[in-house]
KOLGUPA-459013 format. One record per atom (N, C-alpha, C): x, y, z; residue number from 1. Coordinates in steps of 0.05 Angstrom, whole numbers. Example, Ala and Ser with C-alpha at 12.3 -4.5 7.8 and 13.67 -1.06 7.14 Angstrom:
BEGIN
[r [264 -114 156] 1]
[r [246 -90 156] 1]
[r [264 -66 156] 1]
[r [257 -45 142] 2]
[r [273 -21 143] 2]
[r [258 1 157] 2]
//
This chain:
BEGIN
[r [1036 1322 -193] 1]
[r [1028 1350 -191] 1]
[r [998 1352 -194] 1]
[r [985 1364 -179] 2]
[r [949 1370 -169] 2]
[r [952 1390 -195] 2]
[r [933 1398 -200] 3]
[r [913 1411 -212] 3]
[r [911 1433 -193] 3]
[r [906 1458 -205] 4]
[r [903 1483 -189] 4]
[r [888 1495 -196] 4]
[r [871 1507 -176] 5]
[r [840 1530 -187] 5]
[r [850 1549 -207] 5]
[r [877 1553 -220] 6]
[r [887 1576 -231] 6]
[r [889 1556 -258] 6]
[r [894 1534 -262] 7]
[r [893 1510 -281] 7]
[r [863 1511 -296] 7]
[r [852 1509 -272] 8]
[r [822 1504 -283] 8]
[r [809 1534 -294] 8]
[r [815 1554 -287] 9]
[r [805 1581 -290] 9]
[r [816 1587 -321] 9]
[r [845 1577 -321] 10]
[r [853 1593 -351] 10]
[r [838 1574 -362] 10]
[r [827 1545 -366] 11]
[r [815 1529 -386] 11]
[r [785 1544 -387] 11]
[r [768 1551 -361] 12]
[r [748 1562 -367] 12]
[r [759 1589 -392] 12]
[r [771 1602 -384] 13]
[r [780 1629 -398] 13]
[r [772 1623 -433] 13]
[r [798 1597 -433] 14]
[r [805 1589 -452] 14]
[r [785 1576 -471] 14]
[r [763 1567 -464] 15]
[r [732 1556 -471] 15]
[r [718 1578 -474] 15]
[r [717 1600 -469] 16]
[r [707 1628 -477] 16]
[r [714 1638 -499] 16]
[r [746 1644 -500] 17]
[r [755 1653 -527] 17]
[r [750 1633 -546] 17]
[r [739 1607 -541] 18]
[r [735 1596 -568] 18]
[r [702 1591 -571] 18]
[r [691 1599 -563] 19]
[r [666 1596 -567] 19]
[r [650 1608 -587] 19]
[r [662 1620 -597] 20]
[r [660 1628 -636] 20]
[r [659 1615 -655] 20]
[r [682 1600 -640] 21]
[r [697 1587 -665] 21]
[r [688 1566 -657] 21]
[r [675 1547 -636] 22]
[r [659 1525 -642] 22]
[r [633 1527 -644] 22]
[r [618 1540 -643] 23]
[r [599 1552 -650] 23]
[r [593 1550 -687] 23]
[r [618 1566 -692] 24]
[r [625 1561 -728] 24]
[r [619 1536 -740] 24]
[r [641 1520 -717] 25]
[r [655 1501 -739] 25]
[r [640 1471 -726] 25]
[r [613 1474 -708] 26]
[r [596 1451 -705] 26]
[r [571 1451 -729] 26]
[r [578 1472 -740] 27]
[r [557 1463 -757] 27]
[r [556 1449 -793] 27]
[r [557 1431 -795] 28]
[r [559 1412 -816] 28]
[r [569 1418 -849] 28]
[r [556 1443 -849] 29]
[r [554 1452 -885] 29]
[r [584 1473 -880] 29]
[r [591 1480 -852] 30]
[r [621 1497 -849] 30]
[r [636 1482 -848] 30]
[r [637 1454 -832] 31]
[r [659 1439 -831] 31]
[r [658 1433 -869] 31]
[r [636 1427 -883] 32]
[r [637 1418 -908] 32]
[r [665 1437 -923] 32]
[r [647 1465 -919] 33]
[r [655 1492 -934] 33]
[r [696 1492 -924] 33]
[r [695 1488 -900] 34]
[r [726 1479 -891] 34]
[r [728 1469 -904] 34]
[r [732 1445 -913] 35]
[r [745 1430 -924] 35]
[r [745 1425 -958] 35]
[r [735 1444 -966] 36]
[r [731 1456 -987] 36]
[r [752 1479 -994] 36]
[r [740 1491 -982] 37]
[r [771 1518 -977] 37]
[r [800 1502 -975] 37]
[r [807 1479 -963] 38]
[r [832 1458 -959] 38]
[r [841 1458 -985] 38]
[r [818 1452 -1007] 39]
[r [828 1445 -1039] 39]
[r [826 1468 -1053] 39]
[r [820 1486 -1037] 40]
[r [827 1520 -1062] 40]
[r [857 1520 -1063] 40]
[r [860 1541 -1088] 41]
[r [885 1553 -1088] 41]
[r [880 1574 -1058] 41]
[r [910 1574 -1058] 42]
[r [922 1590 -1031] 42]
[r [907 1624 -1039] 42]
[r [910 1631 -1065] 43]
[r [899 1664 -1074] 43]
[r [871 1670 -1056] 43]
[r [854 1646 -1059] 44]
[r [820 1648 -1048] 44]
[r [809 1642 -1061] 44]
[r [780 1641 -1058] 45]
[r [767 1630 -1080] 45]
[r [735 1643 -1071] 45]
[r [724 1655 -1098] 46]
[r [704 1672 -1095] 46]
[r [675 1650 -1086] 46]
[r [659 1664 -1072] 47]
[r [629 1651 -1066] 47]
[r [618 1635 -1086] 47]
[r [613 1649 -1122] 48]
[r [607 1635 -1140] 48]
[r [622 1612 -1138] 48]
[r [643 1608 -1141] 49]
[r [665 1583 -1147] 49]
[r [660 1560 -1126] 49]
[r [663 1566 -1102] 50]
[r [652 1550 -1083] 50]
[r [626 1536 -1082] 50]
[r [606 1555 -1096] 51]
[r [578 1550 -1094] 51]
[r [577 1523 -1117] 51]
[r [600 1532 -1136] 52]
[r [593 1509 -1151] 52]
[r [610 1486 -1145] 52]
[r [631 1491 -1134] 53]
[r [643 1461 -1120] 53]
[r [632 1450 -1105] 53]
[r [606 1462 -1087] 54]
[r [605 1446 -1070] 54]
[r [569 1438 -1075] 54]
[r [562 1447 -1093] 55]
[r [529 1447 -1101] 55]
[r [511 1455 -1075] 55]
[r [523 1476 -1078] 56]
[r [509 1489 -1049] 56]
[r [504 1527 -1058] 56]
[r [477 1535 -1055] 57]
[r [472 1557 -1066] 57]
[r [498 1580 -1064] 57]
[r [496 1602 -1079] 58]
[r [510 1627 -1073] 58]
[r [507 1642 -1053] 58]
[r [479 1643 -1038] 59]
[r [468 1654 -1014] 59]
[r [477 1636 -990] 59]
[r [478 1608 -994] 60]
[r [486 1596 -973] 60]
[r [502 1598 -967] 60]
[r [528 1598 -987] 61]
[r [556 1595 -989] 61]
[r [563 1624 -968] 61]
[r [548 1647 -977] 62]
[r [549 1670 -971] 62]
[r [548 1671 -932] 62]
[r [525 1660 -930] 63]
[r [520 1663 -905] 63]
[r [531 1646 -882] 63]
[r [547 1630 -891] 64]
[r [561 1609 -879] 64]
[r [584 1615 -884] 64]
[r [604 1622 -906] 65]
[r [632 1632 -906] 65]
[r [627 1669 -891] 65]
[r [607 1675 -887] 66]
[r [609 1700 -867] 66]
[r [616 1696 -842] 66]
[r [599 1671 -834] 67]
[r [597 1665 -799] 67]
[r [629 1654 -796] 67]
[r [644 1639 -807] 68]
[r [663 1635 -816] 68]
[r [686 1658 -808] 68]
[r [683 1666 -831] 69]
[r [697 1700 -825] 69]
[r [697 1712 -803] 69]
[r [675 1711 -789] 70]
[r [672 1737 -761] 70]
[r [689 1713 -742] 70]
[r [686 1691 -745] 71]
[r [694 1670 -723] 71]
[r [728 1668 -725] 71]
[r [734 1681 -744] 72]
[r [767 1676 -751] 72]
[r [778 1649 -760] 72]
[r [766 1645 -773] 73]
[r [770 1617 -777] 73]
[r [781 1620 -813] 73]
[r [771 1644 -825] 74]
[r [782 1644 -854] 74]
[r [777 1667 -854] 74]
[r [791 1689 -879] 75]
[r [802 1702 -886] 75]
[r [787 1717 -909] 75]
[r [778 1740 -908] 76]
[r [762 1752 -947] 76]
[r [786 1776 -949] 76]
[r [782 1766 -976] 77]
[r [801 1798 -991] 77]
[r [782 1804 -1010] 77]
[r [780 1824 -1016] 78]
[r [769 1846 -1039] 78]
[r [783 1855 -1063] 78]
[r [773 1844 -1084] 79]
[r [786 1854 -1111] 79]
[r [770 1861 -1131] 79]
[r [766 1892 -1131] 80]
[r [748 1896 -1151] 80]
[r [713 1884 -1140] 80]
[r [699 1878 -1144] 81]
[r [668 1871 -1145] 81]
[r [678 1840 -1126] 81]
[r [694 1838 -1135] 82]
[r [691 1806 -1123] 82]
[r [714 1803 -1091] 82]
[r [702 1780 -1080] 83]
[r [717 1774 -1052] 83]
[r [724 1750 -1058] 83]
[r [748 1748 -1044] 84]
[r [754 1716 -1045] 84]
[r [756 1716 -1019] 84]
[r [753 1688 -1011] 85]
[r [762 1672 -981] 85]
[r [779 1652 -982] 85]
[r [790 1658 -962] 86]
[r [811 1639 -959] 86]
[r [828 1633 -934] 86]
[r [848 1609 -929] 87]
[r [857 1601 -906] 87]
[r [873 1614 -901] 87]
[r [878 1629 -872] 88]
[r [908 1637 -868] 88]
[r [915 1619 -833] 88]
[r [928 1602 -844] 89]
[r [941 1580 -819] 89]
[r [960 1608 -806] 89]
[r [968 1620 -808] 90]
[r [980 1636 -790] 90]
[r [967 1651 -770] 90]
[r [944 1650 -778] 91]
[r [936 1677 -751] 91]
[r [901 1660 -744] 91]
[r [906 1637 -748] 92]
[r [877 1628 -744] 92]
[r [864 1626 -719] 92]
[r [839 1623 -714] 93]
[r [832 1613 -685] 93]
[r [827 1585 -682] 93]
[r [843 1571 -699] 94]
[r [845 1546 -700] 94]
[r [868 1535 -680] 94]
[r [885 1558 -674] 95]
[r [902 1550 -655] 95]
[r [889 1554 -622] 95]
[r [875 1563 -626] 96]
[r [866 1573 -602] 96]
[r [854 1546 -589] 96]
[r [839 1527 -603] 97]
[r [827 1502 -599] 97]
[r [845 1481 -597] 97]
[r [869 1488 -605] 98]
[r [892 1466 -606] 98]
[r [905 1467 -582] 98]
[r [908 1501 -574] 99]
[r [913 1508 -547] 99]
[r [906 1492 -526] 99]
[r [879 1504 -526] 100]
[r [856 1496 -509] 100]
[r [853 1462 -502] 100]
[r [860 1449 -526] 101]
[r [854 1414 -515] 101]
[r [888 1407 -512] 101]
[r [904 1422 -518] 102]
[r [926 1413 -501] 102]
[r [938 1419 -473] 102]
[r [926 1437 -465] 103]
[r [910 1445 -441] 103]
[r [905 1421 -427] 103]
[r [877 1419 -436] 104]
[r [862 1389 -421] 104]
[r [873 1370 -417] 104]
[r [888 1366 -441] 105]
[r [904 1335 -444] 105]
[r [933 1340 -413] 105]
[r [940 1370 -414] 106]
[r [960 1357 -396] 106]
[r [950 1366 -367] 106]
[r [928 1365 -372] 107]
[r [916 1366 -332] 107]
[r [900 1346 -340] 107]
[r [892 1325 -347] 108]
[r [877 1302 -354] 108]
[r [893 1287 -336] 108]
[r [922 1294 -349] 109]
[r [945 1271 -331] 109]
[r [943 1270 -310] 109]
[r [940 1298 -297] 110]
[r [944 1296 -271] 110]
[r [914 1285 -248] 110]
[r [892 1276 -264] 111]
[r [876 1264 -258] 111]
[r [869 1239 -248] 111]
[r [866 1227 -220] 112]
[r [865 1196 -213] 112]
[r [845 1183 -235] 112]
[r [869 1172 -230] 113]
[r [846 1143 -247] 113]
[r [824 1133 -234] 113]
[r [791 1128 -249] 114]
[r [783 1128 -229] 114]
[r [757 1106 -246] 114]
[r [775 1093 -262] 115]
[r [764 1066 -271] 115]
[r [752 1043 -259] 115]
[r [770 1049 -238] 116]
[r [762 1018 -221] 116]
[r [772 995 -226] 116]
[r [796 1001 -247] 117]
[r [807 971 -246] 117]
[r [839 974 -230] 117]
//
């Protein structure tokens, strides 16, 4: 089965809606801050707390778990004076990238080989 301009159009599409979210998550101290958030409790976990797990200022933490946030990639609740962040695997735009390269992977297939061996 060929590949179709309608194949290739939804992957452009599909590279648009994520361009937030890699945008986000190419930059070094977010992937850090990800994977940080991995070892919180599920409740969230406030800017202070993070700042000190990860020896990374309160302002940083701040401005990087924001970009974060707008990108959909994590989650703030409000309680009182304080916010927590946190993961919600249900509604992430993390699927959207999982989408997206399984996408590629199955029109990849349908690509000649073109190795030369």
């Amino acid at each position: 089965m060929k590949n179709t301009i309608q194949d290739i159009e939804r992957i452009k599409k599909e590279f648009q809606s994520c361009q937030k979210t890699f945008a986000a998550l190419g930059d070094e101290t977010r992937q850090y801050l990800l994977c940080a958030l991995l070892c919180c409790e599920c409740k969230g976990s406030r800017v202070l707390d993070i700042a000190e797990k990860t020896n990374l200022s309160r302002p940083a933490v701040s401005h990087h778990m924001q970009i974060l946030k707008n990108a959909g990639i994590v989650k703030a609740r409000k309680e009182g004076t304080f916010i927590y962040y946190y993961l919600d695997p249900e509604e992430s735009e993390i699927q959207k990238i999982i989408d997206l390269f399984s996408d590629i992977q199955r029109i990849m297939k349908n690509v000649p080989d073109r190795s030369g061996e």
